[in-house]
C-alpha positions in Angstrom: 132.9 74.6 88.6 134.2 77.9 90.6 136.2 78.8 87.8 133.3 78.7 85.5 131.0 80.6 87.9 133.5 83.0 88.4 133.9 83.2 84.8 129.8 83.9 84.4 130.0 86.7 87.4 132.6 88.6 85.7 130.8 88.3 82.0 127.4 89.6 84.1 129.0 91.9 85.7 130.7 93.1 82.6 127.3 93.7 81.1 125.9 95.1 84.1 128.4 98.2 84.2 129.3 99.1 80.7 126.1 97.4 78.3 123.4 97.3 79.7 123.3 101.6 80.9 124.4 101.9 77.0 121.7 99.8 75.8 119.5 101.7 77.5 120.5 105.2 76.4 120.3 103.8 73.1 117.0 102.4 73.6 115.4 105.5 75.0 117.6 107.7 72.0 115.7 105.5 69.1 112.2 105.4 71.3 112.3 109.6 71.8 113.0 109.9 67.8 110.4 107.5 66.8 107.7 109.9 69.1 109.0 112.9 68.0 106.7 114.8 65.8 107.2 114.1 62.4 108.7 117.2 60.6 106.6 119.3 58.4 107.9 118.0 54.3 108.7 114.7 55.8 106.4 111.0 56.5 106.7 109.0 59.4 107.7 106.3 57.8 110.6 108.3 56.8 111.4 110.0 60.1 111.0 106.2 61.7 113.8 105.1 59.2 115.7 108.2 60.4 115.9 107.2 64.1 116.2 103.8 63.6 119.6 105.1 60.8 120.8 108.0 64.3 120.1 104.7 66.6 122.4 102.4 64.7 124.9 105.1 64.0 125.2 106.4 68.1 125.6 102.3 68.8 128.2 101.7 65.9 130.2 104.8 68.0 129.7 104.0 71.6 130.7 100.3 70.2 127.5 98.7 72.1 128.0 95.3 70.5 130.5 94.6 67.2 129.1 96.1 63.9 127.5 93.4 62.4 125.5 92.4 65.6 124.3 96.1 65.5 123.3 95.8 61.6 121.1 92.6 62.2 119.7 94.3 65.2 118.5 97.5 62.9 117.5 95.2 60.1 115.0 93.6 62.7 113.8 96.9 64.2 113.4 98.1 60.2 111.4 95.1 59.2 109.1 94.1 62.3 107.9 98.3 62.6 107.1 97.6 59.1 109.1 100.9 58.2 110.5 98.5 55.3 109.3 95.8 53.9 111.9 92.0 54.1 112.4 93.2 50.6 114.2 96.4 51.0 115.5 95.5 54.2 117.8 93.0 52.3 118.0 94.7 48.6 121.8 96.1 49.4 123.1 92.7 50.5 122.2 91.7 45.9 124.2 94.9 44.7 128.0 94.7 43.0 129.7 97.3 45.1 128.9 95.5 48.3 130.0 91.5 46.9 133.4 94.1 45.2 133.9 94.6 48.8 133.5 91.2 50.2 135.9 89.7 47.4 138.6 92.3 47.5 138.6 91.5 51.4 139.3 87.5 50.6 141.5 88.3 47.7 143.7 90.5 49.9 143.8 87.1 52.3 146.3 86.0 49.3 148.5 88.4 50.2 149.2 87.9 53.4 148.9 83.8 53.5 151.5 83.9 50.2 153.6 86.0 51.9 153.5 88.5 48.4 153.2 91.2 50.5 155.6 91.3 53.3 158.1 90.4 50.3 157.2 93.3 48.3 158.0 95.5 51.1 161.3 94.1 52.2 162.3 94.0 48.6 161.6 97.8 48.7 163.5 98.2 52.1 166.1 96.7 50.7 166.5 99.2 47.8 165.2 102.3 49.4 166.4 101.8 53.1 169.7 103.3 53.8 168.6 106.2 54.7 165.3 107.1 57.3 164.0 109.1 54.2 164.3 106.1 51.8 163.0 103.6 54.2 160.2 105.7 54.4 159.3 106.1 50.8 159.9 102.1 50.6 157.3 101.4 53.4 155.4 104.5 51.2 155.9 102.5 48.1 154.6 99.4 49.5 151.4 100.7 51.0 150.6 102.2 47.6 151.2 98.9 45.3 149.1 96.7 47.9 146.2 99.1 48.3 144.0 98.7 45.5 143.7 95.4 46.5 143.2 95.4 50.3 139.8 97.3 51.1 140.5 96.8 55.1 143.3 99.3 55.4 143.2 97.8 58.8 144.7 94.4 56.9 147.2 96.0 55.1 148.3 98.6 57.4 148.1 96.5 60.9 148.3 92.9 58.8 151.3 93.3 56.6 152.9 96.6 57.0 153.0 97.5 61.0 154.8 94.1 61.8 157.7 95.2 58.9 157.9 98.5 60.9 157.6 96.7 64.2 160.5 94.3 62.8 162.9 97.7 61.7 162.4 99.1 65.1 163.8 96.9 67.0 166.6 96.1 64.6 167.8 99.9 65.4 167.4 99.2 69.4 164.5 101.4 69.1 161.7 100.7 71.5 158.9 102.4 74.3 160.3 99.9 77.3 163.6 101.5 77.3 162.7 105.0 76.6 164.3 104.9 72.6 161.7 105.1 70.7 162.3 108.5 69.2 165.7 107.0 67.9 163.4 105.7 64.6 160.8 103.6 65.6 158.1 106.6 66.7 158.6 108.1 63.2 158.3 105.5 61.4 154.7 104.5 63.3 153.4 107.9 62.3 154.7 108.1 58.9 153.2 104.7 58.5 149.5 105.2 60.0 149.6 108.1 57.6 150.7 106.7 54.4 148.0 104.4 55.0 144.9 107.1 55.6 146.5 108.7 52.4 146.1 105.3 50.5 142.9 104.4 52.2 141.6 107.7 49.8 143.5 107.0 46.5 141.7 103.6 45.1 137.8 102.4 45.0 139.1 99.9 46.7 141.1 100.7 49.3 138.5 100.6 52.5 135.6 99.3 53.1 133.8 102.6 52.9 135.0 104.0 49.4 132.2 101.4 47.4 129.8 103.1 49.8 130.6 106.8 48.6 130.0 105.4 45.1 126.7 104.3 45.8 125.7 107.0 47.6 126.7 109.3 45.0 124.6 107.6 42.3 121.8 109.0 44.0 123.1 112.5 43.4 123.6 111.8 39.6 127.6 111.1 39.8 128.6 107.8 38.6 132.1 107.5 39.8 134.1 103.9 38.7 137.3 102.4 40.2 139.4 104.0 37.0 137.9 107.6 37.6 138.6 107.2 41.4 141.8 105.9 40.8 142.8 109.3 38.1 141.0 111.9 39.9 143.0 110.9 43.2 146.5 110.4 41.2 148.1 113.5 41.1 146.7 115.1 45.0 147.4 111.2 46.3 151.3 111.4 44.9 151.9 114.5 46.1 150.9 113.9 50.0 152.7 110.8 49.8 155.7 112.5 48.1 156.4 115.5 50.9 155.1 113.4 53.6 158.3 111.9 54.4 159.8 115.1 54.9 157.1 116.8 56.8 156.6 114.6 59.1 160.6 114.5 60.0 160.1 118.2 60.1 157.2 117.4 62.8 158.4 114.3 64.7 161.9 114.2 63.7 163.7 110.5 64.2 166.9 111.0 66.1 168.6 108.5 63.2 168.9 109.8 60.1 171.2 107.0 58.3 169.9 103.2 58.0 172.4 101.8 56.7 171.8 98.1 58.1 168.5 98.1 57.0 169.1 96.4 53.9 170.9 93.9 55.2 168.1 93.4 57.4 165.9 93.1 54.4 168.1 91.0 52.6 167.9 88.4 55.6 164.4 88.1 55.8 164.1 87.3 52.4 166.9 85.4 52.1 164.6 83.3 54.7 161.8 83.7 52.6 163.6 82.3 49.2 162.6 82.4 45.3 159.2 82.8 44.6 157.3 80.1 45.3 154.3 79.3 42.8 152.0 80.2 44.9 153.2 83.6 45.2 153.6 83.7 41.0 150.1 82.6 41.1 149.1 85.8 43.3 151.5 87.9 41.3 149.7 86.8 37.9 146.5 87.5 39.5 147.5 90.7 40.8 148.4 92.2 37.7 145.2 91.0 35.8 143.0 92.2 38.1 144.7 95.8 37.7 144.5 95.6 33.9 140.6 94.7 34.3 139.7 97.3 36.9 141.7 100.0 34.6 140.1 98.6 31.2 136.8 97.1 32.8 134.6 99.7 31.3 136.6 99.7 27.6 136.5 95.9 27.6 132.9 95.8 29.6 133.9 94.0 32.4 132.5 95.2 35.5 134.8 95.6 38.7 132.8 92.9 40.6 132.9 90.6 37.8 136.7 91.2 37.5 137.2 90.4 41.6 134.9 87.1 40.7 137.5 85.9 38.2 140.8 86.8 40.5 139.1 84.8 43.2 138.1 82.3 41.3 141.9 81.5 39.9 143.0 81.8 43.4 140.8 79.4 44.6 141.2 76.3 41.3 145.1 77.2 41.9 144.7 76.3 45.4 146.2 79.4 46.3 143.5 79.8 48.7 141.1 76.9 49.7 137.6 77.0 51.0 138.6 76.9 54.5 140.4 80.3 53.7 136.9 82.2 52.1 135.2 80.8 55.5 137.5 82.0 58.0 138.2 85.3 56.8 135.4 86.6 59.4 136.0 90.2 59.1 135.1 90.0 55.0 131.5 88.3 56.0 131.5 91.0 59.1 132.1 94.1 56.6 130.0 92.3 54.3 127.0 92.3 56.8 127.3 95.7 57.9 128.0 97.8 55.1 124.9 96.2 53.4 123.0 97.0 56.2 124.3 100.9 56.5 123.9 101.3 52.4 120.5 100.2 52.2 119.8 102.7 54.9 121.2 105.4 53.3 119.9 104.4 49.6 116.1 104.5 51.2 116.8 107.8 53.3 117.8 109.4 49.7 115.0 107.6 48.0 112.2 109.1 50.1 113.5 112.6 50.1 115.4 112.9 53.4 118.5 114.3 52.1 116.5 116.5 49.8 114.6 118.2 52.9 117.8 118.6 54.5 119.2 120.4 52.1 116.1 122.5 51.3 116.0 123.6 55.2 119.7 124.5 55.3 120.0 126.4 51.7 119.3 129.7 53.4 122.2 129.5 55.6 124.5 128.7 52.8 122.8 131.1 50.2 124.5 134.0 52.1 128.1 132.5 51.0 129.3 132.6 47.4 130.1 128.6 46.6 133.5 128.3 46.9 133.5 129.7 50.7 130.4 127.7 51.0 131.9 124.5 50.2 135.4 125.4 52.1 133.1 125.7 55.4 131.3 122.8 54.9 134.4 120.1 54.1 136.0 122.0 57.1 132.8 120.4 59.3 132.7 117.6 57.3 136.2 116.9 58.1 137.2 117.5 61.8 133.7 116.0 63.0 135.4 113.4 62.4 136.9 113.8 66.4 133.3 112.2 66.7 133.6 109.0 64.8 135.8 105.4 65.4 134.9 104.5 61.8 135.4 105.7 58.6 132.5 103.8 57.2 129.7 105.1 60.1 131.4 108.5 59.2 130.4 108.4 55.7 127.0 107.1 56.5 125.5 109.6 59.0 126.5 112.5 57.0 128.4 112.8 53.7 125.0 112.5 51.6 123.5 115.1 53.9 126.9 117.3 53.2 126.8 116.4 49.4 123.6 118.0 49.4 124.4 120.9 51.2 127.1 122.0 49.5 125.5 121.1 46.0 122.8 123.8 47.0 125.1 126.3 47.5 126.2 125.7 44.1 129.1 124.2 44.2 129.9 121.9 41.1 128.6 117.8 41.9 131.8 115.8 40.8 133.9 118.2 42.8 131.6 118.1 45.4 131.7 114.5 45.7 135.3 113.7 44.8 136.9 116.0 47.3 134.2 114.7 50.1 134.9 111.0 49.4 139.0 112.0 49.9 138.3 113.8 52.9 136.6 110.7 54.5 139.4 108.5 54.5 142.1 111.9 55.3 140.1 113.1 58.0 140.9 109.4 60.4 144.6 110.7 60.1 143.6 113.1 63.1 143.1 110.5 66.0 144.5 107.5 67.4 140.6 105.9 67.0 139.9 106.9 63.9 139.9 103.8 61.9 140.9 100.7 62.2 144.4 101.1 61.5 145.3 103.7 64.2 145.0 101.6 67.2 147.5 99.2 65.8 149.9 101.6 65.6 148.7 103.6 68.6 148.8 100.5 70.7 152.8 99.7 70.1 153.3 102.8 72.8 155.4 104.3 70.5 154.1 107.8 70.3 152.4 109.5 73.2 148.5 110.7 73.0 149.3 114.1 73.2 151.8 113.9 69.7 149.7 112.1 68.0 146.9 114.4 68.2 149.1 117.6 67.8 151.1 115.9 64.3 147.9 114.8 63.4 145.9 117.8 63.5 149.1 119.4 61.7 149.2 117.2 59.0 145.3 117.2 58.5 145.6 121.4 57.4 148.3 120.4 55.2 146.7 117.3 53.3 143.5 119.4 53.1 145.5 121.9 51.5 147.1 120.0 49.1 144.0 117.4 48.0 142.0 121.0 48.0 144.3 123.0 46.0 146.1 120.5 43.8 142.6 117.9 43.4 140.1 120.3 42.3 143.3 121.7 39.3 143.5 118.4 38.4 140.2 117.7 38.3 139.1 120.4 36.1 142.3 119.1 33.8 140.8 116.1 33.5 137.4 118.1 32.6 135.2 116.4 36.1 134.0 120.0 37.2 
């Protein structure tokens, strides 16, 4: 009985010091909005959805309560102000992109309970490794096969990859407790964390927040599938993954340069692993027809959802995954919750002219620039108030239609506009050590100090703006988008 008081006093006085002064900040934030005078151009039933979108968006990044609490919480506060109707509050949680998201999260759970994917990145240590170089391009090589089908970059970066690198680390002696981890193991943390921001930005469906972009950009009259996110991000994706490697040895040089027991090390692990088992051919199988659909849906007229709901469904009458599986993967339903939540504000902010206002208000200030500068200035914002943000996804939904519209005023072609905005959002968490999911992972191992992750990050971030701005918007006009 004194354990469990004592178990109740800490919890209360947990809330006591850091929610309940939050909760109240936020509570005063969303009550000084609502009062506020309503703009001139807007209604208050707009402005009311506004404070209640700023509210959510403050909690999401002072991390109040866990994401999905603070969805239901503004789906409640929508509905019983009658600033939407049940109806609206719950239209996002019917659309395709959001049940895409949910079954790319549970078909990526096939991955790591096969064990497909630590064996497709041991099998490319094992060919790639003998040098630091090619054991990077192999961890490289893995992050890129396994992200079109892991949309929590957290999953595949922290789930499958970050224990490989972990596991290589040690095997060269290399670790924070006894002051070696610049031998190899602090290089290959960063390269890592970076491959998988770059990756997060190449494929629809590579995080969470990608489907979002999509839908959000409907509303400015750019339809955007998985094949022409996949094309337009080809040639700038390849290219930062390509040098990165080198730069970042150039940056945060490993003091080993030859691996040569890493493929042995490789070869031991899945020697322990063995053949294929079926379920793993099963996944393979699946793996590969899902590609083919999601790169031929629209030829064949199979949409990208309806392509996830087959994959899942073999994986499930194979027995690759049960039931069990689809009910415990809690941070699918979670994602599922939230990003419903977060689109449907965003879809009803556009729909009643927010973003429209904003733009009208600001054109002024961006008249005065010819577009090209214009646009440069505004993904420069876009991108390093991203210092702001914990999440990709709360990112993208507090301002990149608000930034669409600004720099489509200034004139600045839409597709381009778009495309190099929804790149940016997943580039721009490369920066911090909070800035998705991913980076405390790797941040957490102790394996590169706060002060050089920030200074290689902020490096790197001028260099893969560079290269997605310079090399994207060639390829893009190539591929005739702009």
């Amino acid at each position: 009985m004194a354990n469990s008081n004592a178990v109740s006093l800490n919890r209360i006085s947990y809330l006591t010091i850091f929610k309940i002064p939050k909760l109240f900040w936020i509570a005063s934030l969303c009550t000084l909005l609502w009062y506020l005078p309503v703009p001139q151009g807007l209604d208050a039933k707009t402005w009311h959805l506004f404070a209640i979108f700023v509210t959510t968006i403050v909690a999401i990044v002072v991390n109040l309560l866990p994401m999905g609490a603070i969805a239901i919480l503004a789906l409640a506060l929508a509905t019983i102000t009658n600033t939407l109707t049940v109806k609206q509050s719950l239209s996002a949680f019917s659309t395709s992109v959001v049940w895409l998201i949910l079954l790319a999260f549970l078909l990526a759970r096939g991955f790591i309970k096969t064990g497909l994917g630590s064996r497709i990145a041991y099998y490319f240590v094992l060919h790639m490794g003998k040098s630091t170089l090619g054991l990077a391009y192999g961890l490289i090589t893995t992050e890129f096969l396994l992200a079109p089908f892991t949309p929590s970059n957290t999953a595949r970066g922290g789930g499958i990859v970050f224990p490989i690198v972990t596991a290589l680390s040690q095997e060269y002696k290399s670790s924070p407790k006894d002051g070696t981890e610049r031998k190899i193991g602090s290089y290959l943390m960063k390269l890592a964390y970076q491959t998988n921001v770059i990756t997060s930005a190449m494929f629809l469906t590579a995080t969470a927040g990608n489907p979002l972009i999509t839908s959000l950009a409907t509303k400015f009259g750019v339809d955007i599938s998985w094949t022409t996110w996949a094309l337009a991000a080809l040639v700038p994706g390849l290219i930062n993954l390509a040098v990165l490697p080198a730069v970042v040895q150039l940056l945060y040089p490993a003091e080993i340069k030859s691996t040569p027991e890493a493929p042995k090390f490789a070869s031991d692990k899945l020697k322990e692993m063995g053949p294929l088992r079926p379920a793993e051919w099963i996944m393979l199988a699946t793996f590969g027809l899902l590609l083919t659909l999601w790169i031929l849906g629209p030829t064949l007229g199979v949409d990208a959802t309806v392509a996830a709901l087959v994959g899942l469904s073999i994986l499930l009458a194979t027995d690759v995954l049960n039931w069990d599986d689809i009910l415990k993967e809690s941070n699918a339903w979670h994602t599922f919750i939230w990003l419903s939540t977060l689109l449907m504000m965003s879809t009803f902010l556009t729909e009643f002219g927010m973003m429209t206002w904003f733009g009208n208000h600001i054109q002024g200030w961006v008249s005065a620039f010819h577009w090209p500068v214009a646009f440069g200035i505004i993904c420069l914002i876009y991108f390093y108030s991203h210092y702001v943000f914990a999440t990709i996804t709360a990112h993208i939904s507090s301002m990149f239609g608000a930034f669409v519209v600004v720099a489509m005023t200034a004139g600045a072609p839409p597709m381009m506009v778009v495309l190099l905005l929804a790149f940016l959002s997943s580039l721009c968490a490369g920066i911090t050590h909070y800035g998705t999911g991913t980076a405390p992972v790797y941040f957490g191992s102790d394996y590169i100090k706060l002060k050089d992750w920030w200074r290689v990050g902020g490096l790197l971030s001028l260099i893969n703006i560079t290269i997605w701005a310079v090399f994207g918007s060639l390829w893009w006009k190539v591929l005739g988008l702009w």
